[in-house]
C-alpha positions as CSV (number, residue, x, y, z in Angstrom):
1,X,178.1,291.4,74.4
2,X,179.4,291.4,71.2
3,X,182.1,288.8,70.0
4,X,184.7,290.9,69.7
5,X,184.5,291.6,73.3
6,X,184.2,287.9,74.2
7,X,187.6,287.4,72.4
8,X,189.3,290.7,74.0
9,X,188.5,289.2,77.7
10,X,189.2,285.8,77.2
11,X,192.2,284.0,78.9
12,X,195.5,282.9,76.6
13,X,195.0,279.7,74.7
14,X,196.2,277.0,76.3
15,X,199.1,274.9,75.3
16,X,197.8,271.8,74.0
17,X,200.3,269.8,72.3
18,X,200.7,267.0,74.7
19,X,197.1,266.7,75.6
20,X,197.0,265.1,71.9
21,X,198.6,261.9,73.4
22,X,196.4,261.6,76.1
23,X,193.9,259.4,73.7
24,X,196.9,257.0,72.8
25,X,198.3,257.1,76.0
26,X,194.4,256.1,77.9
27,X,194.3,253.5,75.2
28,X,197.1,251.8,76.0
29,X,197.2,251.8,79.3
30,X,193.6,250.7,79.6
31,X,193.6,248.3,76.9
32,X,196.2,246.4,79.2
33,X,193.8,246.4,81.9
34,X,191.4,245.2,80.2
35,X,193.3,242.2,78.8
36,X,194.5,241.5,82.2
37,X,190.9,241.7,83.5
38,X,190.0,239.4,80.6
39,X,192.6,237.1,81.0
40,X,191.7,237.0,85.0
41,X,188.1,236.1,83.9
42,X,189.5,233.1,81.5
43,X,191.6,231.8,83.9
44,X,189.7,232.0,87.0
45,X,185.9,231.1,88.0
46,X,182.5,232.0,86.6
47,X,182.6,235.2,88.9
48,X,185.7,236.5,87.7
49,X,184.5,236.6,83.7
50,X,181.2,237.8,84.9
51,X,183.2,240.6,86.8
52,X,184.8,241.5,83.9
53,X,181.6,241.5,81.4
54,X,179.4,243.7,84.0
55,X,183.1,246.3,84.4
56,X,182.9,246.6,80.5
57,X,178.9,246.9,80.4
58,X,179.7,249.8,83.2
59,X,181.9,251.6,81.0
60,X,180.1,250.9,78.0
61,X,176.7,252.7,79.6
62,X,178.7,255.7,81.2
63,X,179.6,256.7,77.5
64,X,176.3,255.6,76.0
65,X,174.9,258.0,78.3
66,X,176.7,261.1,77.1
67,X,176.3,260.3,73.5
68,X,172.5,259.9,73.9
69,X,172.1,263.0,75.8
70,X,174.2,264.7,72.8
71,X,171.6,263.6,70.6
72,X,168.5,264.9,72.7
73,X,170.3,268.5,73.0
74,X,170.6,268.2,68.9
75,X,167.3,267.2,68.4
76,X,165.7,269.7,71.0
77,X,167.9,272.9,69.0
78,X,166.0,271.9,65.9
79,X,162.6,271.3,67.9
80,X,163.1,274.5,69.8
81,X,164.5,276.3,66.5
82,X,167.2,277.9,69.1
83,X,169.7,280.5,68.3
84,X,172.0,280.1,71.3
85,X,172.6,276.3,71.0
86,X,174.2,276.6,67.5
87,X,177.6,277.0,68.5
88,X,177.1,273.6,70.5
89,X,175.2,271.8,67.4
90,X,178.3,270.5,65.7
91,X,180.1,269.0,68.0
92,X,176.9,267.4,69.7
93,X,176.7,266.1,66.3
94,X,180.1,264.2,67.0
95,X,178.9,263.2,69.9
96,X,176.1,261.9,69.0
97,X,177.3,260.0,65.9
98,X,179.7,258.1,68.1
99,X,176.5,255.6,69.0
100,X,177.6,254.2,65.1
101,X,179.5,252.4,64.3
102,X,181.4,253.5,67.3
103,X,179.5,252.0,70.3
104,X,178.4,249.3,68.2
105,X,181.7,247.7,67.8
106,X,182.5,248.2,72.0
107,X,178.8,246.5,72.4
108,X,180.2,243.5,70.5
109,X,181.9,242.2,74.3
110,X,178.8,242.4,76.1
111,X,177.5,240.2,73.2
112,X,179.9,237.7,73.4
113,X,180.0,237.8,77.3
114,X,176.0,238.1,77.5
115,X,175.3,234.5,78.8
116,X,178.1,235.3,81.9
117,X,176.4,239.0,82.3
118,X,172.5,238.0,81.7
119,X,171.7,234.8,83.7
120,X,168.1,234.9,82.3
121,X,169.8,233.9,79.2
122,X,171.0,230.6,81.0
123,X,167.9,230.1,83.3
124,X,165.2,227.7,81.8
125,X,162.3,228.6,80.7
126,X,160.0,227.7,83.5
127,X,160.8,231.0,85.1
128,X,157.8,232.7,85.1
129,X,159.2,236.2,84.2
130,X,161.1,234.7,81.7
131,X,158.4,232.7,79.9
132,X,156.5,236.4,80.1
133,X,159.2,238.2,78.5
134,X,159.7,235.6,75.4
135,X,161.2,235.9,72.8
136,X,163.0,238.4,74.1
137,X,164.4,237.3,76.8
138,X,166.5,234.6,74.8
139,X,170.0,234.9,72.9
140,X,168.3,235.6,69.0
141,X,165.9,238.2,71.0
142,X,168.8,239.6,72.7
143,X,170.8,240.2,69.5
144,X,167.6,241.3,67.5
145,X,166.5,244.2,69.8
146,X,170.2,245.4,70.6
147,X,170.6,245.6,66.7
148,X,167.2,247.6,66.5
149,X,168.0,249.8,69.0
150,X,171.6,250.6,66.9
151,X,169.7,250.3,63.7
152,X,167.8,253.3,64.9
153,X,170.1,255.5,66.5
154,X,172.1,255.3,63.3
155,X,169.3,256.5,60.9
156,X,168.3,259.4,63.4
157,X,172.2,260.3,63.6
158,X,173.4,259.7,60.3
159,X,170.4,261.7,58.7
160,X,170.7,264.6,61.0
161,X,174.6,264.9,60.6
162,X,174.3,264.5,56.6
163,X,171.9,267.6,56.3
164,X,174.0,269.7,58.6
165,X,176.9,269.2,56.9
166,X,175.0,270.2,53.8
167,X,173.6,272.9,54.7
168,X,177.2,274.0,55.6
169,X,177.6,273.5,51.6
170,X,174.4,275.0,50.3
171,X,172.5,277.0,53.3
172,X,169.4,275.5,51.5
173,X,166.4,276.3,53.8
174,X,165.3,272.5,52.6
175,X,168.0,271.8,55.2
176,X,166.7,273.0,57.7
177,X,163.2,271.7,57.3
178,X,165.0,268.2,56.8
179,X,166.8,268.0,60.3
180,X,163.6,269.7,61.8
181,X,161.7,266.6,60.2
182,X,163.9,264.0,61.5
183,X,163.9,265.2,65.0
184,X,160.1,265.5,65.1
185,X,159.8,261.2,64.4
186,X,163.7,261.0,66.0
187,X,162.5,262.5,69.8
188,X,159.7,259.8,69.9
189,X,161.8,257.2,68.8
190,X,164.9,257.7,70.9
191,X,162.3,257.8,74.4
192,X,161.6,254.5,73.0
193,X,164.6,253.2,72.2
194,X,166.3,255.3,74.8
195,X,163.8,253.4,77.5
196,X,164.1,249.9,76.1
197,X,167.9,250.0,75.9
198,X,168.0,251.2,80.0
199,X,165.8,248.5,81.0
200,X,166.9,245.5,78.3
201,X,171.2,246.3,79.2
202,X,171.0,247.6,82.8
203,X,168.0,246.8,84.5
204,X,167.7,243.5,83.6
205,X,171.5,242.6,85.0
206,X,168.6,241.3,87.8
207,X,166.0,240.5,85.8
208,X,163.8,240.4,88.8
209,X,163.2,243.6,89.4
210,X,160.8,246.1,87.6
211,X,160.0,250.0,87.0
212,X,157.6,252.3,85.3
213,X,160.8,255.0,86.2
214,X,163.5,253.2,84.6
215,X,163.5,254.8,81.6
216,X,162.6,258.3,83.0
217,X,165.2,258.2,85.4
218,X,168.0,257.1,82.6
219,X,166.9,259.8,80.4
220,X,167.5,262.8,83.1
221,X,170.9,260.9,83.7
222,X,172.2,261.2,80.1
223,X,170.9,264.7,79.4
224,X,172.7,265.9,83.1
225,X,176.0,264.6,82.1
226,X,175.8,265.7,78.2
227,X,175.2,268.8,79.7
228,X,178.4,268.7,82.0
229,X,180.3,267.4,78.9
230,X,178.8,270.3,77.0
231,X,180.2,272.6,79.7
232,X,183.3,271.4,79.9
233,X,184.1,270.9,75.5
234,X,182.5,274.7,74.8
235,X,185.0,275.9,77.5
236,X,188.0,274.6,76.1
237,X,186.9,275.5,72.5
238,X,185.9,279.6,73.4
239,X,189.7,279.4,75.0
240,X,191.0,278.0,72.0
241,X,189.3,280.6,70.1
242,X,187.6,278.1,68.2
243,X,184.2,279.1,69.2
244,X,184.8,282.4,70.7
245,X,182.8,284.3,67.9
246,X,179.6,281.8,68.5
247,X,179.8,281.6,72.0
248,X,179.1,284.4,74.1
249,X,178.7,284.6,77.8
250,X,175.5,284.3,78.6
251,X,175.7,281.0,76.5
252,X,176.9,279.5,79.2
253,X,174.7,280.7,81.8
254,X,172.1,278.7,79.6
255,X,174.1,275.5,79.5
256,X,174.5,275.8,82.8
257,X,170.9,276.7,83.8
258,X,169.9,273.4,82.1
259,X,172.6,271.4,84.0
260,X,171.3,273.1,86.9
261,X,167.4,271.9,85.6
262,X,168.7,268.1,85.6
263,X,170.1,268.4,88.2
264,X,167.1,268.8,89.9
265,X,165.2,266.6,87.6
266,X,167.1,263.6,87.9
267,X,167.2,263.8,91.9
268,X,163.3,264.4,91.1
269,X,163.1,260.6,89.3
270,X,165.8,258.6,91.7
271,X,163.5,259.5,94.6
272,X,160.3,258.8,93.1
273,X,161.1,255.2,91.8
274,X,162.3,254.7,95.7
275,X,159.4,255.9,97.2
276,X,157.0,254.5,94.6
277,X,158.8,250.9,95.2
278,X,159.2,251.9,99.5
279,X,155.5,252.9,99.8
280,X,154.1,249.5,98.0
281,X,156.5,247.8,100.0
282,X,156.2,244.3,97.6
283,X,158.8,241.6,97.8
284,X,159.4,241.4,94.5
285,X,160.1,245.2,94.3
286,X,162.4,245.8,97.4
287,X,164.6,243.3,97.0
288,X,166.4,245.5,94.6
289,X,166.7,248.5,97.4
290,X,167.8,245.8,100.2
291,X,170.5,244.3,98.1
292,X,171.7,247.8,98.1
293,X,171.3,248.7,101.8
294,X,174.2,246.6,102.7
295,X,178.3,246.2,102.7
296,X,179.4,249.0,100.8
297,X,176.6,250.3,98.7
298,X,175.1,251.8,101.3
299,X,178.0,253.8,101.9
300,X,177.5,254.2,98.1
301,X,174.4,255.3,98.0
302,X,174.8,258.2,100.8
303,X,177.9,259.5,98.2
304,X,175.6,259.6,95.5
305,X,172.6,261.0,97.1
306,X,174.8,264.3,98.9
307,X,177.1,264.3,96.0
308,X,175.0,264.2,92.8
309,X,171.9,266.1,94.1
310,X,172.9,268.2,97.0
311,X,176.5,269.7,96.4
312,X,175.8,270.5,92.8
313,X,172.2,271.9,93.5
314,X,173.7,273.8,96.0
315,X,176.6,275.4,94.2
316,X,174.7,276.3,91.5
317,X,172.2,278.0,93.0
318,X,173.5,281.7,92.6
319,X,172.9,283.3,89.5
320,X,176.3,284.2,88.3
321,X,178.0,280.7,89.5
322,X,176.2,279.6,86.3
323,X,179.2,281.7,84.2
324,X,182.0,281.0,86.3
325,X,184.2,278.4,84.6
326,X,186.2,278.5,87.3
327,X,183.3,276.4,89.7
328,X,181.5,275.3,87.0
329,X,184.8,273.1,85.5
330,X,185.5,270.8,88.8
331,X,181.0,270.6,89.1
332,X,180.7,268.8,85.1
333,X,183.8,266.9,86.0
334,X,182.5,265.5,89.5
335,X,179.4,265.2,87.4
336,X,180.9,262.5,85.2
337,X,182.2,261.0,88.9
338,X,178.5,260.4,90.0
339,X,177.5,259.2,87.0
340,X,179.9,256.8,86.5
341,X,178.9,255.6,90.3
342,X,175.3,255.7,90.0
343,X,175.8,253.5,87.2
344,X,178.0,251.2,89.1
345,X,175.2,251.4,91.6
346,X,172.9,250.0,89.1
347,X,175.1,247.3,87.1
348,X,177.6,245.6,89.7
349,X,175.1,244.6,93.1
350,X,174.0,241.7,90.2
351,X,177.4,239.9,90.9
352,X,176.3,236.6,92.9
353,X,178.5,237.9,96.2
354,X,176.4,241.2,96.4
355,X,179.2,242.8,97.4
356,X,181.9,245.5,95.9
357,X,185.2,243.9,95.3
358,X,188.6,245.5,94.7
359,X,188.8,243.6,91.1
360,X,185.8,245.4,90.0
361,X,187.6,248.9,90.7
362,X,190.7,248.7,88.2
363,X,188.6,246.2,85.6
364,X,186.0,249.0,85.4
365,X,188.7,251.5,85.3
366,X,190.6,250.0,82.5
367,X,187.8,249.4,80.1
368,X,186.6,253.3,81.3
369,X,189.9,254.3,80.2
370,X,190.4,252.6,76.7
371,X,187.0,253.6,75.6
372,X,187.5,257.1,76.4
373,X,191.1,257.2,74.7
374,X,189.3,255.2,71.7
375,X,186.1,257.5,71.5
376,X,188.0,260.5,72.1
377,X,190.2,259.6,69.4
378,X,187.2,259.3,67.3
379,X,185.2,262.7,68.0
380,X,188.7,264.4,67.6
381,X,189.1,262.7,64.1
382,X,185.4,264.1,63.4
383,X,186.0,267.5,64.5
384,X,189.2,268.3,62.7
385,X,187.3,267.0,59.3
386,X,184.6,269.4,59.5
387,X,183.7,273.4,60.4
388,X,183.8,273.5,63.9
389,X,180.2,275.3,64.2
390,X,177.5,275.3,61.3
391,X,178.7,277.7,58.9
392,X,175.2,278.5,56.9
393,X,172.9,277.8,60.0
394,X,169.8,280.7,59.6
395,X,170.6,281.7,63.0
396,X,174.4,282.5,62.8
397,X,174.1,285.6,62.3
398,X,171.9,285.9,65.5
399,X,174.4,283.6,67.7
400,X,177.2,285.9,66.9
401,X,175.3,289.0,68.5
402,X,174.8,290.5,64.8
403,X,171.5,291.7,64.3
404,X,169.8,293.3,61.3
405,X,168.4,296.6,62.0
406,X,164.5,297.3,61.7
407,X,163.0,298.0,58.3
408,X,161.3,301.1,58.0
409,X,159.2,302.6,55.6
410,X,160.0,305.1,52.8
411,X,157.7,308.1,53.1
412,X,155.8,308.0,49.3
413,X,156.6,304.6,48.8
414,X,153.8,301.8,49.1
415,X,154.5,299.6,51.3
416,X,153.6,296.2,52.7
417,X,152.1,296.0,56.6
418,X,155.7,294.8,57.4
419,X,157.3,297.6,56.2
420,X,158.8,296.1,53.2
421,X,158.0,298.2,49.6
């Protein structure tokens, strides 16, 4: 389908001039939650600080999560050398480059609140798994490593975004080779920082517990909701006609066969780090499953098993679903809903009561709320300031549906075995 039958059948732009506020507007109105949840946490007990630290760390991984999965899908279209994923690349670029300085600065709560958050960092050393996991395990370590982890996501980010935008200038082939270069080391180590960052934020809330899955089933969680995120930003832009001459139709039945592929994939890794932990049946493993078996993340835990595995799985399925904006819309945004509560499922069972309380709900919706009015803010700021798709990939010309005809050979002439005099 060419492009000028993509722009022919699509819809009416849509009217978007109040829709710019929305970033101010989440801003505000979450920034007040958050200083009320703060304030709460000053004024009251331990708990209610510690609340408040694990409700930012919730919101902080939710969008972590997106923005590393971004930066798998742009490393993977270099990797892959993929024609239909340019129209994507740029603003996965955006994405992506959100994890600096961006993220950095919202990590610098969980720093000062890591002590209230991490009570390995207030335990004494005679703790057995503590003394194992030194120096790490102590406030320099704890800065150190979350520093590496940033350090490294900002080289692999910032290089990859500085040859794209060059190539945009140039269309040297040098680009190219340059971002193919940088995701060859960059996909090794973002599995490695990628895993360290799951387990060293997240997993160690409860220190206790341990997983060879951890980082497997962390990385199928960021790549599912990139994906939806994906979905749901290419949508909007072919509408806007932004994209509409790079984007064509069955672009989005590949998008949404590989949301449909984590899907399965990231059911796949949940299930095997329960039954791998289930079938040892250890103390010091299913601890972390019984704490979750009771009060209301159990009730948790059925939502997320029927509603991030089975309901999407199952609406995908058919073939053409995979096209349909009008299903596939409401399945990326109850996407981002079962992330967001898988990752609550993770983060807040390490508050001392074990228990979900009604403070946890708004404090974790506020700090949700201002970063995404803040970050959003920020990738719309990016996206204004540059091309909205590369403008001198090698590809373009492919992703647009143009095609070079076949070169064929002059009768008389000499001629190379391609064809070519």
């Amino acid at each position: 389908m060419s492009s000028h039958n993509e722009k022919t059948h699509l819809p009416p732009p849509l009217d978007l001039s109040l829709w710019s506020r929305l970033p101010a507007v989440l801003m505000t109105l979450g920034g007040a939650l958050c200083l009320a949840g703060a304030a709460i946490g000053l004024a009251g007990k331990g708990i209610e600080l510690q609340l408040f630290g694990l409700s930012w760390l919730l919101a902080f991984m939710f969008y972590l999560s997106i923005a590393l999965g971004a930066l798998f899908l742009v490393m993977v279209h270099h990797l892959t050398d993929a024609s239909w994923s340019v129209g994507i690349r740029r603003f996965c670029e955006h994405i992506a480059s959100l994890l600096f300085p961006w993220l950095a600065i919202l990590f610098i709560p969980i720093l000062l609140l890591a002590p209230k958050i991490y009570n390995w960092l207030t335990l004494p050393a005679t703790d057995g798994l503590i003394r194992a996991r030194w120096p790490v395990f102590t406030c320099a370590g704890f800065v150190v490593v979350s520093a590496l982890f940033f350090g490294v996501w900002w080289l692999l980010t910032s290089r990859l975004r500085y040859w794209s935008l060059r190539q945009d200038v140039t269309g040297d082939a040098l680009c190219t080779h340059k971002m193919r270069f940088h995701s060859g080391w960059g996909i090794v180590a973002f599995a490695l920082t990628l895993t360290g960052a799951s387990v060293f934020w997240m997993q160690s809330v409860q220190y206790q517990s341990f997983s060879a899955m951890y980082g497997v089933y962390f990385f199928s969680n960021c790549a599912w909701v990139a994906l939806a995120t994906v979905y749901v930003i290419a949508a909007l832009l072919q509408r806007q006609r932004i994209l509409a001459g790079v984007l064509q139709e069955n672009y989005f039945y590949f998008i949404g066969v590989l949301f449909f592929a984590f899907t399965v994939f990231s059911a796949y890794t949940e299930f095997a780090q329960y039954f791998v932990v289930w079938n040892a049946n250890m103390p010091e493993e299913t601890f972390w499953y019984i704490l979750r078996e009771n009060h209301s993340w159990w009730r948790l835990s059925m939502i997320l098993i029927f509603g991030k595995f089975f309901l999407p799985f199952f609406v995908m399925l058919p073939v053409k679903v995979k096209t349909s904006l009008k299903v596939m819309i409401p399945v990326c945004l109850w996407a981002w809903l079962m992330q967001f509560g898988d990752l609550a499922f993770n983060i807040l069972p390490g508050l001392p009561c074990h228990h979900f309380m009604r403070q946890s709900l708004w404090m974790s919706l506020g700090c949700l709320m201002f970063m995404g009015g803040f970050l959003g803010w920020v990738f719309a700021g990016k996206f204004k300031s540059h091309p909205p798709y590369p403008q001198k990939d090698p590809r373009l010309l492919e992703t647009m549906g143009i095609h070079h005809p076949p070169a064929v050979e002059i009768p008389g002439e000499a001629s190379t075995p391609g064809g070519y005099p």
